[in-house]
N, C-alpha and C positions, 0 to 999 in steps of 0.2 A: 501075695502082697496086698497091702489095705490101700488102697488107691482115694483119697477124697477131693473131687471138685467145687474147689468155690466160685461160684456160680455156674452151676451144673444148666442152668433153664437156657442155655445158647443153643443153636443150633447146632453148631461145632462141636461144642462141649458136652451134649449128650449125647451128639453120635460118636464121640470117642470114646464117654464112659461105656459104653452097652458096648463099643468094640474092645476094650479091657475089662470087660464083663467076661465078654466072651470065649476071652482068655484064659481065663481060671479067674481073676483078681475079685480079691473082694471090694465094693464099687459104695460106698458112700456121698451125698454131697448136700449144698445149700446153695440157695436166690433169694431173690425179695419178693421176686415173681413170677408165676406160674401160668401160663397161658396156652389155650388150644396153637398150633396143634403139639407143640413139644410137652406140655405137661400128659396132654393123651400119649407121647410116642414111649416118657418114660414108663408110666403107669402101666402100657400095657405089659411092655418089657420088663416088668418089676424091677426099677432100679431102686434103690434107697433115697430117698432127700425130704429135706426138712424146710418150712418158709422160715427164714431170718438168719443173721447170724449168731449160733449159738455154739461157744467152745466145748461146752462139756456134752452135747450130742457127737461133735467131731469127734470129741474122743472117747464114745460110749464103752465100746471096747478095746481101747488102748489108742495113744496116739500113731497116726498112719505114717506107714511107712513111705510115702510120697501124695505131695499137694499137688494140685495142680489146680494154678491160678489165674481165674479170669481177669479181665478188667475191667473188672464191675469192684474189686476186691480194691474200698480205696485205702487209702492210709490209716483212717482210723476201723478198719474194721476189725474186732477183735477176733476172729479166726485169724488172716493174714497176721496180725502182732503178734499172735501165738506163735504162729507158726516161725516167725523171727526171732521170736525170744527164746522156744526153744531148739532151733535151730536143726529145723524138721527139714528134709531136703523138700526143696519146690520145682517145677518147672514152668512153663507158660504153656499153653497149648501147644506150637509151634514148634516148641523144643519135648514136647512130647511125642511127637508127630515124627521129629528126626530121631528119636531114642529108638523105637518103636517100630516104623513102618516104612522105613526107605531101604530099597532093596537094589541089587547090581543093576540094573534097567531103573528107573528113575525119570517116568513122565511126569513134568510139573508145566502146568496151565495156568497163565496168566494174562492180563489185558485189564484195561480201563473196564470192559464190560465184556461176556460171554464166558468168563472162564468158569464159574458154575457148573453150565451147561456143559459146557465141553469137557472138564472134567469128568464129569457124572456120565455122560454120553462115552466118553475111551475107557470109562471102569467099566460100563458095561458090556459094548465089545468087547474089552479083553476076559470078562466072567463067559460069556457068551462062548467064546472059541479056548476056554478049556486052563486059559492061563494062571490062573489063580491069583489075582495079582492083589495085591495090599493097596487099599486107596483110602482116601479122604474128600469131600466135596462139601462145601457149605449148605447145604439145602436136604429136604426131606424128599424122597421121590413119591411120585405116585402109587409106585407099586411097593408096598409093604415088605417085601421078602427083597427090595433091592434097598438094604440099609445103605447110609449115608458113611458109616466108616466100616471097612473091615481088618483084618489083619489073616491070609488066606496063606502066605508062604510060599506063594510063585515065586519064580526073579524079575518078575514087574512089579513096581507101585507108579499108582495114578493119584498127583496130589494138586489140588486148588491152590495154584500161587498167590497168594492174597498180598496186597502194598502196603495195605494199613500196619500200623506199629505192632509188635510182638509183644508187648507186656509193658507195665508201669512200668520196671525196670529196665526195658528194652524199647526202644524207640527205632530199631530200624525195621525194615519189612517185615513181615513173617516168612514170606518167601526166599531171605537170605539164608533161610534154615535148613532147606530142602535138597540142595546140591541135586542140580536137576543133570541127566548123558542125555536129557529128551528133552528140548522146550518148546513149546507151543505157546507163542504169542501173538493176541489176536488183536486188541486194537490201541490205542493210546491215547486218550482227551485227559486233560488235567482235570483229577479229582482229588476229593479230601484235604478242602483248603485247611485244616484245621491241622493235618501234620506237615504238608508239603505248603509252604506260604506262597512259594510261587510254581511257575510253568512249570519253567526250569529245572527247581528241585525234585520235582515230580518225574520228568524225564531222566533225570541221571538219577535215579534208583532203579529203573529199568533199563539203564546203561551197564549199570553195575552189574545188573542178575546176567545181560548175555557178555559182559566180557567176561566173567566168572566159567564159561561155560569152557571147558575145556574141547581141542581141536578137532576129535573124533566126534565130537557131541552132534546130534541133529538136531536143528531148528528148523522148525515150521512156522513161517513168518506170515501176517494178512500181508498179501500184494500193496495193499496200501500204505506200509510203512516202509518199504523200499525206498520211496521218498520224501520219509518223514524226518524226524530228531533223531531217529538214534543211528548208530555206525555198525556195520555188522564186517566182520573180515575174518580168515582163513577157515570158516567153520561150513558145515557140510547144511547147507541152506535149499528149502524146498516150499516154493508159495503157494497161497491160495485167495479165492477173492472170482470177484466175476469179472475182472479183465480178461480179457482172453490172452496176453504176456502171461498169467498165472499158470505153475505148474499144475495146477490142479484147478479148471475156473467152473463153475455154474450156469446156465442157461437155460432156457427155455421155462423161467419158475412160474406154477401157477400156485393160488392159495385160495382156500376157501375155508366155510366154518369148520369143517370138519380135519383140515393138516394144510400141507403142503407137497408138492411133487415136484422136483428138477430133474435132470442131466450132470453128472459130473466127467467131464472131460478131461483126461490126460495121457501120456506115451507111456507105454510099457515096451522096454525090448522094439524100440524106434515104431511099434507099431501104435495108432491112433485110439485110444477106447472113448467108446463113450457110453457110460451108464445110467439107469433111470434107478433115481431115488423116491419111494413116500415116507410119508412119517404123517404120524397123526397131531404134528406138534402143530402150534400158530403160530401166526407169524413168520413175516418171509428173512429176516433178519438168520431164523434158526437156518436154512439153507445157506448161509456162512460160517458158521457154525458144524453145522453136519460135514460140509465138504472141508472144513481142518479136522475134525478127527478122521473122516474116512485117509486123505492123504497122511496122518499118522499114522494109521492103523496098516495101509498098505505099505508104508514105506518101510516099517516095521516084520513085512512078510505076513501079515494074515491075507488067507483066499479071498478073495473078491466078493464070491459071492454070499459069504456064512458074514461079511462087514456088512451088506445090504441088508441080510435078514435082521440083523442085528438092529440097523437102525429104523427099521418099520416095525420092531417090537416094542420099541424103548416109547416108556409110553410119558417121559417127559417129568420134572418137579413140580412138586407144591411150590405155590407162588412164583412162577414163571407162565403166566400169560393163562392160568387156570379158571379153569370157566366152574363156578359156584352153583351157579343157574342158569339152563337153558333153554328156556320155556317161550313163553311172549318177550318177556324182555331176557337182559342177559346179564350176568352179573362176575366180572373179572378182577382175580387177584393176582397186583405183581411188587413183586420186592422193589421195584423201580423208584427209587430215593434221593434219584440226582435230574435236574431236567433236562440232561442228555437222556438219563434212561427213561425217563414220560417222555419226552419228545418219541423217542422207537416207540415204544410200545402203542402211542396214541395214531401214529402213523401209521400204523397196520391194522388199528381195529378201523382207521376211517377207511382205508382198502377192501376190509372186510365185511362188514356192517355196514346195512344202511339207516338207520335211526339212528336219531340224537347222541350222542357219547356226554356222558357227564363223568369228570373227572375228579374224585379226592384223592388228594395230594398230600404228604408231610414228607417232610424230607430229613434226611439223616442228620447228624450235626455239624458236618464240616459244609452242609451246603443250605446250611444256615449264619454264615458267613459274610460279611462284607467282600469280602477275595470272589464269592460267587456270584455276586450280583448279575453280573453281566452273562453268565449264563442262562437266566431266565427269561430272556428277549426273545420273542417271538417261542418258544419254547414250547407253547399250549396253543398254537394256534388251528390243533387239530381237533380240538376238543370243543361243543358247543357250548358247554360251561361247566369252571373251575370252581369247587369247593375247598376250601383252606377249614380241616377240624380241629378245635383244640391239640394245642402241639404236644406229646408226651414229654414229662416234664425231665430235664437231663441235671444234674449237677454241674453246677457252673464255676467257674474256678474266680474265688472274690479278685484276686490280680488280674484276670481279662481284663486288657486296655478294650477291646471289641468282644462285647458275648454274642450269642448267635438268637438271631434278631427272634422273633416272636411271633404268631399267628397271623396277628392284624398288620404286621409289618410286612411278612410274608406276601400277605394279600395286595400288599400296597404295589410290592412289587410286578407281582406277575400281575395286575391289574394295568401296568404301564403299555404292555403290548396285546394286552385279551380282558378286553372291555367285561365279559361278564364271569367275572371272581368276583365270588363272595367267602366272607368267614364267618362259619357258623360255631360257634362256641361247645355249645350243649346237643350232643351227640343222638340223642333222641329228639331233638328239632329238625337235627341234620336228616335220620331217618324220614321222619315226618314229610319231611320238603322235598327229597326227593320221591316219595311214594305219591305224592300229589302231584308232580311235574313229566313222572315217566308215561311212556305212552306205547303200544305195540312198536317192537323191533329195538327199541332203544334200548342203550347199552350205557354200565356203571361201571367204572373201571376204579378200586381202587389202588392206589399206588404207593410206596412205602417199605420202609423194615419197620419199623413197628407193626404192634396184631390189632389199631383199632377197636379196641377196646370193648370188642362183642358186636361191631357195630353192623359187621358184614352178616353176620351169621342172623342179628336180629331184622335186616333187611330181609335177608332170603328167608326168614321163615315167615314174613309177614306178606313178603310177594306170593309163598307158595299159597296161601289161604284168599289173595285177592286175584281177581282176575282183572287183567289190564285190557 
């Protein structure tokens, strides 16, 4: 089957083509743009794609026998009206995702933040102990031979429940695609003002996902949302968290530069266990995280012990708390795009690190938003200073009563509660000014889904050559 992605350069979207690569499919696509590390991931994998949208490369050798459409694909792009006019079938990614890769067992991982991770972390234990299982995770791992999607033909799939919309034409979750017998839900703060206007709404689409769940289903709940918004009844419910009420809780966590180390405590057969966890990840945040897959993974029936080797193997995502440089200074990249998620992250490198933290920041575009404002209060107060870069620039829809504010507006904000924000425009200024301000030990965290614009990469190679 001729398979063509529009807008292949996603993270999602290329680890699904190269897993319908892998399939037999013949794998075509196009973007606007191309950047480390996904343009390196297709390249090395030899996928097909072209920069721009061009119809008659999509259909060099014949028009495909299935789209699959990103939402980058706007209305007027001439692929997608092709693909209307002649009435090619299409899908979204998410309803690729259910065509494709959901099998009898059905782990789907969702929350406000961690489900990445924890996704990515239960594909791997269950590759680990033999399961074969079909998964998908938004993010690239470290480790090159543990791709981002596969399709294996266990009776488990492990799938990233994501909230954000499924497609132009679809506006509800993508996670309402997946029909989860397993859900792992890990935490809930209102995000993505841009689809959910308020709290509220934001919470009953995560209402939705667990009443959907049918009665024999497991859910693996954070302890913390036992008494939160949502309502949970007659389902087969198992927590975690570091209360100690939690079926599963954490204790005694140390962390340093090099991972983390806990205890995971729970009853087996009325008897007490208690097991010691490492992981070479950072951040103490991951030790809630690790201790919801392991109680997934146990409650599921794998051995104890091959679930610990498992997670002192797993050596963690690109752009999840990834250290670039770690020399004199340090230099850390995180998807972190909302300032709930820079507040964590900046929380644990001030735990961890003793030098300066200097923080760039851009945020995604629902939290470039008026409905977000009030998130960014005190939000950076872990950081010794906030840089706002030139914003990557988004299509703005000319009817927005409210577009999503702007750099220097950006900074106005977060300048309300952390005195030293600044916006630096011109990205080689930005370089320049931090390479004159850093000092031994200090630490640069960028934060973000966008790639920065080379900016990281031209940092580290300029620190590799100066000595601080």
């Amino acid at each position: 089957m001729k398979i063509h992605f529009i807008g292949i350069c996603g993270v999602a979207m290329g680890s699904l083509a190269l897993a319908m690569k892998n399939q037999g499919h013949d794998i075509s696509g196009s973007d606007v743009g191309f950047f480390p590390p996904l343009s390196t991931f297709l390249n090395e994998h030899q996928i097909n794609y072209y920069p721009g949208w061009h119809v008659e490369k999509m259909i060099k050798n014949g028009n495909p026998d299935l789209v699959v459409v990103g939402n980058v694909a706007a209305s007027s792009n001439p692929e997608w009206l092709y693909v209307q006019e002649k009435k090619l079938d299409y899908v979204s990614y998410p309803e690729l995702i259910e065509k494709f890769f959901i099998t009898k067992n059905n782990i789907v991982c969702a929350g406000t933040y961690g489900k990445t991770s924890t996704t990515a972390l239960l594909a791997f234990i269950l590759k680990e102990n033999d399961l074969n299982p079909n998964y998908m995770f938004g993010g690239l791992s470290q480790e090159k031979k543990f791709l981002a999607a596969e399709i294996n033909g266990g009776n488990f799939s492990v799938l990233e429940g994501d909230e954000y919309k499924s497609s132009r034409w679809d506006e509800k979750a993508k996670f309402f695609h997946y029909h989860p017998t397993h859900l792992l839900l890990t935490a809930l703060k209102w995000d993505h003002a841009d689809i959910y206007k308020t709290e509220k709404d934001y919470f009953a689409a995560f209402q939705s996902l667990v009443n959907n769940l049918k009665k024999d289903s497991l859910l693996i709940l954070s302890e913390d949302l036992k008494s939160g918004p949502l309502k949970f009844s007659n389902l087969k419910i198992k927590t975690y968290g570091k209360n100690l009420t939690a079926d599963y809780f954490y204790s005694d966590l140390k962390q340093t530069t090099d991972g983390i180390e806990f205890q995971i405590n729970f009853t087996e057969k009325n008897n007490k266990q208690k097991i010691k966890i490492n992981s070479p990840l950072l951040g103490d945040y991951m030790a809630e995280n690790i201790t919801a897959c392991f109680s997934l993974a146990h409650e599921i029936g794998l051995d104890t012990k091959k679930i610990i080797a498992s997670i002192k193997k797993f050596s963690g995502l690109k752009r999840r708390m990834e250290k670039i440089l770690d020399k004199d200074v340090v230099i850390i990249d995180d998807i972190a795009h909302s300032p709930i998620k820079a507040n964590s992250v900046l929380k644990n490198l001030k735990k961890t690190y003793q030098g300066k933290i200097y923080a760039i920041f851009e945020p995604n575009t629902g939290n470039r938003k008026n409905a977000a404002t009030s998130a960014y209060q005190n939000s950076f107060i872990d950081a010794d200073e906030v840089i706002i870069p030139k914003l990557t620039q988004i299509k703005i829809d000319p009817n927005d009563l409210e577009p999503p504010f702007d750099g220097k507006k950006l900074k106005e904000i977060i300048a309300k509660s952390h005195k030293n924000c600044l916006y630096i425009e011109d990205d080689e200024k930005l370089v320049s000014y931090l390479i004159k301000k850093l000092r031994k030990n200090d630490v640069i965290v960028f934060l973000g889904s966008h790639g920065f614009r080379g900016m990281i990469d031209n940092l580290k190679n300029k620190l590799d050559k100066k000595l601080i």
